[in-house]
C-alpha positions as semicolon CSV with decimal commas, in nm:
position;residue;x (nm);y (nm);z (nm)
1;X;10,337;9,349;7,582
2;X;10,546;9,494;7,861
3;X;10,904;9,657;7,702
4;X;11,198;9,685;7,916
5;X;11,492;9,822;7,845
6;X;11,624;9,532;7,565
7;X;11,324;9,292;7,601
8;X;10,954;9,264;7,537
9;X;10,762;9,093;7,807
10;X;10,515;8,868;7,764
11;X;10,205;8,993;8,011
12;X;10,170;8,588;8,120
13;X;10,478;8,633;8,263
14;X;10,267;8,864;8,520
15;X;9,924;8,721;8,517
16;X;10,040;8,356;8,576
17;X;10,054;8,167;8,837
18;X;10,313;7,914;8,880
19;X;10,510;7,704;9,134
20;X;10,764;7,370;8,999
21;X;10,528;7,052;9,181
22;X;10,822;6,868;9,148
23;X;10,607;6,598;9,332
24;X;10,376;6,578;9,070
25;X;10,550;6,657;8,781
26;X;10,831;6,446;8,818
27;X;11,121;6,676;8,636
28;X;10,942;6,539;8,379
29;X;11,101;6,916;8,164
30;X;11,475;6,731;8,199
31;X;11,295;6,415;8,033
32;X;11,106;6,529;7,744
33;X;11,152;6,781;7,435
34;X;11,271;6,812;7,096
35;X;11,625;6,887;7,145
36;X;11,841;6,947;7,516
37;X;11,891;7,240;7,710
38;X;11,925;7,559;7,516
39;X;12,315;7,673;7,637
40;X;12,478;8,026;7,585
41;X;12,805;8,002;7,425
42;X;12,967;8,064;7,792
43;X;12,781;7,811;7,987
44;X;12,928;7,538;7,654
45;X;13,226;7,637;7,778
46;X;13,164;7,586;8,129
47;X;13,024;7,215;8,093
48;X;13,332;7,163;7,998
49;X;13,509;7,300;8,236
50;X;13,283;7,135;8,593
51;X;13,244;6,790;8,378
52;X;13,488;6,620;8,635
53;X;13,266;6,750;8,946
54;X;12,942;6,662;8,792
55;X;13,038;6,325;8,690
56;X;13,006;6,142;8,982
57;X;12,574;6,240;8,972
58;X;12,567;6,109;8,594
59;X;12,455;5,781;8,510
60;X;12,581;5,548;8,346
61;X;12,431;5,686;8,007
62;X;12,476;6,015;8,033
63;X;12,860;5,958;8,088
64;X;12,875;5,746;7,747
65;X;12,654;6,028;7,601
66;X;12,859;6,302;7,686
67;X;13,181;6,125;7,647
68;X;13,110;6,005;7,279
69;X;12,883;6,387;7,184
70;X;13,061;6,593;7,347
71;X;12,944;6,829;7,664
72;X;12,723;7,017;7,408
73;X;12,584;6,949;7,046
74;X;12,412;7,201;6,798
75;X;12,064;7,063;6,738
76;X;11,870;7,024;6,387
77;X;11,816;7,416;6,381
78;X;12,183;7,457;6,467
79;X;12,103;7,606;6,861
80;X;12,370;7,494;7,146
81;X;12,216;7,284;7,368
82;X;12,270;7,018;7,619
83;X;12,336;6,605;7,441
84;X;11,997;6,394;7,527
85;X;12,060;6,039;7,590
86;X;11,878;5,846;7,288
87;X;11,669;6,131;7,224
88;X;11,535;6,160;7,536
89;X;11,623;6,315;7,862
90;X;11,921;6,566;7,924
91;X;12,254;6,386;7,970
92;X;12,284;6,565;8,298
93;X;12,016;6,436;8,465
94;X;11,967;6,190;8,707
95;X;11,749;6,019;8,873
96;X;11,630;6,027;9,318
97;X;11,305;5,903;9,430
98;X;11,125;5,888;9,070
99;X;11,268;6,260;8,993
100;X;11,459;6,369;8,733
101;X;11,753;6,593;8,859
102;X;12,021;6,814;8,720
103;X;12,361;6,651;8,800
104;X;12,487;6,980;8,741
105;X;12,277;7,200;9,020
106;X;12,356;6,888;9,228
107;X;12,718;6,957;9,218
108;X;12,634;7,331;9,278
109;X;12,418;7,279;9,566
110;X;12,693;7,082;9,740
111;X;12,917;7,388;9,669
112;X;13,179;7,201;9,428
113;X;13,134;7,415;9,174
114;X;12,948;7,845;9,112
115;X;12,776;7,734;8,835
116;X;12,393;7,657;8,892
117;X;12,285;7,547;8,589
118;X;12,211;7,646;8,218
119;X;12,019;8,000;8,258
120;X;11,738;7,816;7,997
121;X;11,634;7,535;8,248
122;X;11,663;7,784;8,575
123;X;11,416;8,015;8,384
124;X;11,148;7,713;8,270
125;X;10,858;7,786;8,194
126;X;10,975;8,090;8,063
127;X;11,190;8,081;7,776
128;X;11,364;8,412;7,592
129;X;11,356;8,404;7,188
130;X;11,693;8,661;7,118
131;X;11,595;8,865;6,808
132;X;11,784;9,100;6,645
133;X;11,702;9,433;6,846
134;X;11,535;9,267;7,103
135;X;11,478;8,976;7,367
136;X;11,083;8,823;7,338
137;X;11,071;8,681;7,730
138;X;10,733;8,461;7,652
139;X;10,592;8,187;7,895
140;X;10,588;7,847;7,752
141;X;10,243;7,654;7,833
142;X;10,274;7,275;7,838
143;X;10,064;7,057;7,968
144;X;10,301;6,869;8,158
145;X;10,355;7,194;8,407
146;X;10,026;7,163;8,475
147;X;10,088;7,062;8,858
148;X;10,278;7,399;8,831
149;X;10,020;7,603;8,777
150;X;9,764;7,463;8,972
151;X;9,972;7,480;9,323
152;X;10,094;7,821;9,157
153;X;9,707;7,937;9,178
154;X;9,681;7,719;9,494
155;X;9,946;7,931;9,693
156;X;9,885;8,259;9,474
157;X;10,245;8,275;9,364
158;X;10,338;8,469;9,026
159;X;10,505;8,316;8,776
160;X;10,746;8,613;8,782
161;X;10,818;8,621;9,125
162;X;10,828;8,228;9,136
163;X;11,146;8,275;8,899
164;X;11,288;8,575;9,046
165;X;11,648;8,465;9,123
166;X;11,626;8,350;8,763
167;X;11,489;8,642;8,581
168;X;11,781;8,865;8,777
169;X;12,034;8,623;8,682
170;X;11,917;8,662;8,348
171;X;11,908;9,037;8,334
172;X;11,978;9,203;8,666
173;X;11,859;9,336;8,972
174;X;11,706;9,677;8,817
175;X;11,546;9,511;8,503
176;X;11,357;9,297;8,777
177;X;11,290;9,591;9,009
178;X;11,125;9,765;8,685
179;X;10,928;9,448;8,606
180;X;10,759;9,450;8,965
181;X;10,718;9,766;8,988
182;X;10,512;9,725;8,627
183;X;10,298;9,435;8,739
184;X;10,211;9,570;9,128
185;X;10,049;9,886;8,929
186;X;9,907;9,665;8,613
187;X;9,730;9,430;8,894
188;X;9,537;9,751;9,018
């Protein structure tokens, strides 16, 4: 394990390999799960807020979903996250070419709106776990990334630096620069 400054790194997040195969995988991560997207309380707040730009990228279902539970629920273990339509995927997802899309980084791409997406989904496959002293940043194997990792090893690209806008969105410039800096001497 790999501490900096507030968080405990997982070393996968260094050793792995991994680049989104879209392609292969289909979005298949806005589809699937237990619950939605994990949301901090601010980014609740913002769904809210951008629902009226997003909206026209919905579907049809994921406008009565949100509509009738709200643009965020708390799940079974009481986490904010994103409504699923009937229990499956993400309310703000959509569907181009056989791909499952966020309606919401749709919007942002188009410039309509500064917010990308929730911080949870732009960081996938690596998900944070906030304990009390502490964030645990751990990399989340599923089988269903597999595509990931294989054009990951494919085209030698770290997980880490595959995610690096991410990981400094998440928690800045310097706590990045000190996690490269880390991994180039760990590799040696």
């Amino acid at each position: 394990m790999l501490q900096i400054d507030q968080t405990i790194v997982s070393p996968d997040i260094i050793e792995k390999k991994f680049c989104c195969d879209l392609d292969s995988c289909k979005g298949i991560c806005c589809v699937l799960g237990d619950s939605g997207a994990p949301l901090l309380p601010d980014e609740a707040e913002i769904l809210e807020f951008i629902y009226d730009d997003v909206k026209e990228f919905l579907t049809p279902a994921g406008i009565t979903t949100i509509e009738k539970q709200g643009f965020f629920i708390f799940d079974g273990d009481g986490d904010l996250v994103t409504p699923l339509i009937d229990g499956k995927e993400c309310a703000y997802t959509f569907f181009e070419d056989g791909i499952a899309r966020c309606a919401i980084e749709k919007t942002y791409s188009l410039m309509k709106i500064d917010f990308r997406k929730p911080v949870s989904c732009h960081l996938y496959p690596i998900r944070i776990k906030e304990l009390k002293n502490f964030d645990a940043v751990n990399y989340e194997k599923w089988e269903k990334c597999d595509p990931g990792i294989y054009l990951g090893e494919k085209n030698q690209v770290d997980l880490y630096n595959f995610l690096k806008d991410a990981l400094i969105r998440k928690y800045g410039l310097s706590w990045y620069e000190q996690l490269d800096y880390a991994a180039q001497h760990l590799k040696k």
